[in-house]
Backbone bond lengths (Angstrom), bond angles and torsions (degrees), N, CA, C in turn:
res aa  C-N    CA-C-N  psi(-1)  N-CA   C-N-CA  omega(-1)  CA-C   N-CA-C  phi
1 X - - - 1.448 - - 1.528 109.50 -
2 X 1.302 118.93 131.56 1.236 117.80 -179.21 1.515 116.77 -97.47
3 X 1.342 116.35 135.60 1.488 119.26 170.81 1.523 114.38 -53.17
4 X 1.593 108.35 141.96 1.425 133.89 177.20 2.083 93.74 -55.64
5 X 1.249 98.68 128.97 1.527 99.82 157.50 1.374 116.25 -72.65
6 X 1.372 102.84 127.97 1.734 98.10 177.13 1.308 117.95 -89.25
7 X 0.960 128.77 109.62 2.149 144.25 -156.45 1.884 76.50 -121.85
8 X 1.644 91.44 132.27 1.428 116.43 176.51 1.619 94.06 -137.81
9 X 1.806 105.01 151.99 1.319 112.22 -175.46 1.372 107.41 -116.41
10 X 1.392 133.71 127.19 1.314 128.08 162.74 1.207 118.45 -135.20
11 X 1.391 96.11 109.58 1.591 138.01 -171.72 1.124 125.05 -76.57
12 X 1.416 139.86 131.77 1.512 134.58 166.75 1.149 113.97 -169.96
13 X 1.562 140.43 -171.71 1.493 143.30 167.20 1.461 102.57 -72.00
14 X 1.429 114.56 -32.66 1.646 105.60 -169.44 1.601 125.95 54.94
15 X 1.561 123.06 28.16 1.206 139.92 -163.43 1.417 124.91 -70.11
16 X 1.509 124.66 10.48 1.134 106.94 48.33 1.691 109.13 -126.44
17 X 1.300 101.65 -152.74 2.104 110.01 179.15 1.544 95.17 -65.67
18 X 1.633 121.88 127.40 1.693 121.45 153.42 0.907 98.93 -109.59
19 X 1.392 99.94 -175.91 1.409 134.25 -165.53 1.718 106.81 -70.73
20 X 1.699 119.46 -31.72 1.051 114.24 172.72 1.383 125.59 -59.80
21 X 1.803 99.04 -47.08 1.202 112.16 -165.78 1.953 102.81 -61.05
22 X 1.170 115.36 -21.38 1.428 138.34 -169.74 1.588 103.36 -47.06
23 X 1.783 83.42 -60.02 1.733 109.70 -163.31 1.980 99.08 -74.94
24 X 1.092 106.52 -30.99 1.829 94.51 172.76 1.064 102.73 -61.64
25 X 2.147 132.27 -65.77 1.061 117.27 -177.81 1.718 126.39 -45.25
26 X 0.874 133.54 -29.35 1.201 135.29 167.21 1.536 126.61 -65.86
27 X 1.354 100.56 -24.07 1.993 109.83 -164.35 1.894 71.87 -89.47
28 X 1.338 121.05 -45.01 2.081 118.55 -159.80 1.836 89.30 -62.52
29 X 1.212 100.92 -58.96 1.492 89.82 176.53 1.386 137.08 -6.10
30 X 1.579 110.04 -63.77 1.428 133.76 -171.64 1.381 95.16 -62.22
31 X 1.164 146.72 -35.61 1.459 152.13 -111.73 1.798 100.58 -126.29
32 X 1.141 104.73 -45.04 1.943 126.77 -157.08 0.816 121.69 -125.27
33 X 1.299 147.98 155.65 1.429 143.75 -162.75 1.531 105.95 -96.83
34 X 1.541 109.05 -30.95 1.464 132.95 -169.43 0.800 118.20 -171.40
35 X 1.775 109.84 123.79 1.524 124.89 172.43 1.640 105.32 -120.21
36 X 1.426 86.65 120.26 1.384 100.40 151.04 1.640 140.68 -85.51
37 X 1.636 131.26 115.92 1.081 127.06 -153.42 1.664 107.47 -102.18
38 X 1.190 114.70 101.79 1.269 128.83 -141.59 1.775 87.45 -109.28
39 X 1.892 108.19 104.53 1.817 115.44 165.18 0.956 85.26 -79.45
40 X 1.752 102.21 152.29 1.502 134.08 165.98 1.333 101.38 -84.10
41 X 1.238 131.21 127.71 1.437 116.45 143.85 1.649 128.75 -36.89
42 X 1.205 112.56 -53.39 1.531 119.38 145.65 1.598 119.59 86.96
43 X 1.380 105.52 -0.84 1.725 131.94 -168.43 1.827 100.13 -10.32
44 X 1.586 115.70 -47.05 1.077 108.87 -151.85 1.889 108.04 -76.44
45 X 1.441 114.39 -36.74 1.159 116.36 159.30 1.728 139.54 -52.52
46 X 1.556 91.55 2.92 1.620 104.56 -161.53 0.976 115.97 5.99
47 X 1.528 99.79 113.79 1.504 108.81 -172.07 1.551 109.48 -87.46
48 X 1.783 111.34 168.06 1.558 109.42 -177.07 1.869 109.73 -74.40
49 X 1.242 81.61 -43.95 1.929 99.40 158.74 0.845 142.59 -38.62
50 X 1.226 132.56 127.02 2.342 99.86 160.10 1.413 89.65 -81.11
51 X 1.346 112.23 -169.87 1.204 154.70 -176.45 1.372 107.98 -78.10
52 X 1.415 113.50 -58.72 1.523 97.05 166.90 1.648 134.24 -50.46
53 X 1.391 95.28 -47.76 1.286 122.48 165.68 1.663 128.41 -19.14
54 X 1.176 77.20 -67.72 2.169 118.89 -175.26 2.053 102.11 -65.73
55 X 1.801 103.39 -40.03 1.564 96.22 144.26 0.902 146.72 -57.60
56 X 0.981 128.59 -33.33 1.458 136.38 -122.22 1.790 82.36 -134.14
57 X 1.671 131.81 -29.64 0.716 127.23 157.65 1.970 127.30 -58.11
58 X 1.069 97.24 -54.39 1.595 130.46 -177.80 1.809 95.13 -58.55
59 X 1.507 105.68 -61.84 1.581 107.94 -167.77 2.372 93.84 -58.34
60 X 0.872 92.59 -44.03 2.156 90.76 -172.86 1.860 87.19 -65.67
61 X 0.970 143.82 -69.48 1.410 153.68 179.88 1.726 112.00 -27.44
62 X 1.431 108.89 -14.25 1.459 118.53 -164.35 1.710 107.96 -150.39
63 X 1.362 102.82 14.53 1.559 77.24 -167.32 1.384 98.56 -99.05
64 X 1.365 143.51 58.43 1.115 157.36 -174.26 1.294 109.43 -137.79
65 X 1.023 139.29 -26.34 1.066 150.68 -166.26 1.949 124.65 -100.86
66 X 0.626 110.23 102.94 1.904 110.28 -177.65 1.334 114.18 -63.57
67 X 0.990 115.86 163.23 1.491 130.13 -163.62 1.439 115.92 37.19
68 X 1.629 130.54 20.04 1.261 131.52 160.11 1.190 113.57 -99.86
69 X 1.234 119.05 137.01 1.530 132.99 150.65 1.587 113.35 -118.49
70 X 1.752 101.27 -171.19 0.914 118.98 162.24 1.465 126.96 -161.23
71 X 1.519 126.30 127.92 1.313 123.77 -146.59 2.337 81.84 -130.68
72 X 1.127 91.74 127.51 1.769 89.42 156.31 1.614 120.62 -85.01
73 X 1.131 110.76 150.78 1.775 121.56 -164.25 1.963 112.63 -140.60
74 X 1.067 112.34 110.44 1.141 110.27 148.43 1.459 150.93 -111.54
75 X 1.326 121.44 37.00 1.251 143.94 156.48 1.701 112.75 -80.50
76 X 1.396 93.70 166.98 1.228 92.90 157.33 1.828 136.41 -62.86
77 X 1.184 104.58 145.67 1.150 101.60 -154.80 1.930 120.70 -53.78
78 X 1.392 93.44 -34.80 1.600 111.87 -172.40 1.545 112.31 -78.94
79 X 1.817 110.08 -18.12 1.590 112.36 156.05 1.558 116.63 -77.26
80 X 0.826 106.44 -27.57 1.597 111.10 151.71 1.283 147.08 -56.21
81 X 1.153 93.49 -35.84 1.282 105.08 166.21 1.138 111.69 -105.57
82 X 1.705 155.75 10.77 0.941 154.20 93.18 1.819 124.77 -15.45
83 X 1.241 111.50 -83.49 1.023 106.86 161.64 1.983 140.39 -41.16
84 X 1.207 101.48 -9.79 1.673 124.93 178.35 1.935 99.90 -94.75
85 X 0.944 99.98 -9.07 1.874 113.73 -173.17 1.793 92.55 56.16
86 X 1.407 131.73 53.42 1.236 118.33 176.06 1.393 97.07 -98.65
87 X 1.576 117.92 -156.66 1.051 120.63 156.20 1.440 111.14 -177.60
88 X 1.456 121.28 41.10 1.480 153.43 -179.61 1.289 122.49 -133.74
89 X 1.165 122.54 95.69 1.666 117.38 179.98 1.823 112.56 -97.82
90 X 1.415 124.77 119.75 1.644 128.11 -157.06 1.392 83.52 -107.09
91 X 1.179 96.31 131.11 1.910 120.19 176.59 1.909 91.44 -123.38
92 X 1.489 100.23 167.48 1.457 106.59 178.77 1.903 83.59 -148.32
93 X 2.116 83.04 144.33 1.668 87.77 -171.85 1.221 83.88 -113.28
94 X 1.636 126.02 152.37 1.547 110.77 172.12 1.476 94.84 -116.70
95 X 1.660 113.39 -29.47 1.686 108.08 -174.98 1.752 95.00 -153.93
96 X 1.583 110.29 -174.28 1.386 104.11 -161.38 1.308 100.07 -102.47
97 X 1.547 126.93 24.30 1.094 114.34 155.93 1.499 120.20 -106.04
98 X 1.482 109.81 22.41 1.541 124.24 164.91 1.666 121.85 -94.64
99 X 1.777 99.36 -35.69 1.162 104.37 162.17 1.649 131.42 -42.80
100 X 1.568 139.11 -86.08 1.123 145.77 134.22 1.580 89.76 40.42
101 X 1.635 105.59 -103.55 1.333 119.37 -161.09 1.855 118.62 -61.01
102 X 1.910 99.37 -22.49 1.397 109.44 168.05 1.910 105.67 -61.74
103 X 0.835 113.76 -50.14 1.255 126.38 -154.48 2.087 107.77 -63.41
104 X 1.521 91.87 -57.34 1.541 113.60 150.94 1.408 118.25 -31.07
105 X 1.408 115.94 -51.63 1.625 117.57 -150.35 1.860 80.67 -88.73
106 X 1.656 121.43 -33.65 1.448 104.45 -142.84 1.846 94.64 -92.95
107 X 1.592 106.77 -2.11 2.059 102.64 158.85 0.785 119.56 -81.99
108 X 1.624 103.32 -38.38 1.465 100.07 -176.97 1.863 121.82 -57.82
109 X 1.479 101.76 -45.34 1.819 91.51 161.61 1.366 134.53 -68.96
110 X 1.666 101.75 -27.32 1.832 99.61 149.96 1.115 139.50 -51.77
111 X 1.364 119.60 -16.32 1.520 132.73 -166.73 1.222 102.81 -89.77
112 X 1.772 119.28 -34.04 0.946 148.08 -154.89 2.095 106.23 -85.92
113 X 1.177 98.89 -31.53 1.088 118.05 -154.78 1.891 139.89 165.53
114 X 1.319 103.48 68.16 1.718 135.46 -137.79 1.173 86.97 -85.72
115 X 1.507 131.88 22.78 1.521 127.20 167.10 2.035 101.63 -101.56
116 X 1.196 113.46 -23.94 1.163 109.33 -178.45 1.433 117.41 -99.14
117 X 1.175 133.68 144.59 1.279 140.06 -158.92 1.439 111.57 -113.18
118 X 1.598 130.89 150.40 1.208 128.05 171.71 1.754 95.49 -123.82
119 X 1.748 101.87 141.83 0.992 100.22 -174.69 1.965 100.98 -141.35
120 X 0.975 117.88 127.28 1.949 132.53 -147.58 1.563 91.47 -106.60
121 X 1.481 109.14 110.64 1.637 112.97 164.00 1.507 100.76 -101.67
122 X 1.476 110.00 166.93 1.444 128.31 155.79 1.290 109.85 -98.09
123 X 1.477 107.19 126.54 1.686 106.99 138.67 1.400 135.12 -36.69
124 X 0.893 121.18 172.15 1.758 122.76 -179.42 1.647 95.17 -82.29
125 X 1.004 89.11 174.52 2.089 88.65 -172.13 1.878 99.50 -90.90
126 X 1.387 118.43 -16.24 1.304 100.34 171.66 1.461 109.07 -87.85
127 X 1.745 138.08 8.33 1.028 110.78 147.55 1.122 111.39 -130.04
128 X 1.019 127.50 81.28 1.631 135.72 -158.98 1.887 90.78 -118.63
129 X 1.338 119.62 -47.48 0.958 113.49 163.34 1.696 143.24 -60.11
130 X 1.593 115.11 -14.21 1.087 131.83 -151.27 1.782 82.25 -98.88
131 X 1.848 120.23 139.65 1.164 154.76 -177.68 1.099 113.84 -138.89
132 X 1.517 123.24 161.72 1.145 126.75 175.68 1.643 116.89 -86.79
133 X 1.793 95.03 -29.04 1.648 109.90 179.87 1.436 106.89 -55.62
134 X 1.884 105.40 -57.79 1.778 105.50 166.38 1.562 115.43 -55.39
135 X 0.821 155.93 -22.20 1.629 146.72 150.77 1.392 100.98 -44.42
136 X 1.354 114.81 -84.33 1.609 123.70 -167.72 1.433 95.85 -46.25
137 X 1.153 131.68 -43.39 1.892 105.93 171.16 0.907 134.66 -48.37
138 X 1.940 108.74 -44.29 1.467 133.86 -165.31 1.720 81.37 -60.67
139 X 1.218 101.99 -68.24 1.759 100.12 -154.21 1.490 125.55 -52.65
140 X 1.793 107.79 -29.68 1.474 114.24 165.24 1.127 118.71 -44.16
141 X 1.492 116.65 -45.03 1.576 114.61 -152.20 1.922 96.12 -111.07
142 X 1.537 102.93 9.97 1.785 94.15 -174.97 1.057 129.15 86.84
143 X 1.779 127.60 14.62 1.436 134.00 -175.95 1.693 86.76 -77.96
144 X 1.502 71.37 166.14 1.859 89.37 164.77 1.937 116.26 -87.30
145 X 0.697 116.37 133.65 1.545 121.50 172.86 1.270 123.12 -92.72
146 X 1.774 116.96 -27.03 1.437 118.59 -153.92 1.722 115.96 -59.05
147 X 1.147 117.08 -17.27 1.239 132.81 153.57 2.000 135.19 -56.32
148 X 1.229 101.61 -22.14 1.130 118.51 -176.63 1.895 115.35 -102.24
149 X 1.490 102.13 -30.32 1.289 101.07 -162.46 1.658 92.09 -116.77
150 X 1.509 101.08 -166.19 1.547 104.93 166.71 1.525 109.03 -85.39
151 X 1.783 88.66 158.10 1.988 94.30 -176.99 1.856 103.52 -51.32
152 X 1.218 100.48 -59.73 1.506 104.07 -172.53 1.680 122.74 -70.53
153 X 1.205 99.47 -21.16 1.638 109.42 142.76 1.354 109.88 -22.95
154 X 1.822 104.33 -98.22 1.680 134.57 -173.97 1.300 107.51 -47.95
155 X 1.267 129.77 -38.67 1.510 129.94 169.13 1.677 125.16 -42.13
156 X 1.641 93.09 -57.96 1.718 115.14 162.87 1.484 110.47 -39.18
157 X 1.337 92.32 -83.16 1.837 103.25 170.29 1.588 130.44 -20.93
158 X 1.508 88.25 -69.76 1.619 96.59 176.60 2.083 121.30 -76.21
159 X 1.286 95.57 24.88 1.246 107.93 173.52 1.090 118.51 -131.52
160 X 1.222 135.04 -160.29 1.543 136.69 -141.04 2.032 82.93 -125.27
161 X 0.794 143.84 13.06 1.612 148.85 -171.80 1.392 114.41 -107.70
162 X 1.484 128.05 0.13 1.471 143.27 165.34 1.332 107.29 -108.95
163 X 1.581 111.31 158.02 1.250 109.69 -174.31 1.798 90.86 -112.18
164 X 1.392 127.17 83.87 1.138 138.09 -179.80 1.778 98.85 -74.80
């Protein structure tokens, strides 16, 4: 009898992919056989991105990596992760004012469905600070980012291949 593959989902706007979000996919790695990195469509956050975009970012950000993908989703999150046959949802905490609303989001899919589990990594402490909101500032006002995100990330960006 062969063991169940363990497929974990880690979900977000990705507005765009950083360097943090980088270092969770990598820490879920160790953990799962396969993670799928599931963009929100996310309408209500209006993102700086589209949706295609925010792939197409995420898919160059990962394509080095095995057993990662990335598929965009607009359902709820826990039909999603149903339908993916996972049953691991990867959150990243960077400080304790992420918790609160982490904690919120991870009953609310229990309530929803108490067979799937949420499970909260840290970033490394040098990017514990790094966000996507701080990117989308940097870039409004013309900072540099290449430090924050992936190389081939900032490349995208700073070229004519985003829909800025």
């Amino acid at each position: 009898m062969q063991a169940q593959k363990k497929i974990a989902i880690y979900p977000g706007t990705f507005d765009p992919i950083t360097n943090g979000h980088l270092d969770i996919i990598k820490r879920a790695k160790h953990l799962f056989d396969e993670i799928i990195v599931a963009v929100a469509t996310n309408t209500g956050k209006q993102p700086k991105f589209s949706l295609k975009t925010r792939v197409k970012l995420v898919d160059e950000a990962i394509s080095d990596m095995d057993q990662v993908s990335v598929e965009p989703f607009d359902t709820l999150l826990v039909d999603f992760v149903r339908k993916k046959e996972a049953s691991i949802i990867v959150r990243g905490l960077r400080a304790v004012s992420d918790f609160e609303y982490e904690l919120q989001m991870g009953y609310a899919n229990s309530s929803l469905d108490e067979s799937i589990e949420t499970i909260y990594l840290m970033p490394t402490l040098q990017n514990a600070f790094i966000s996507s909101s701080i990117v989308r500032s940097m870039l409004d006002y013309g900072g540099r980012i290449d430090h924050l995100v992936p190389k081939s990330v900032s490349r995208m960006i700073n070229s004519d291949a985003c829909d800025l």
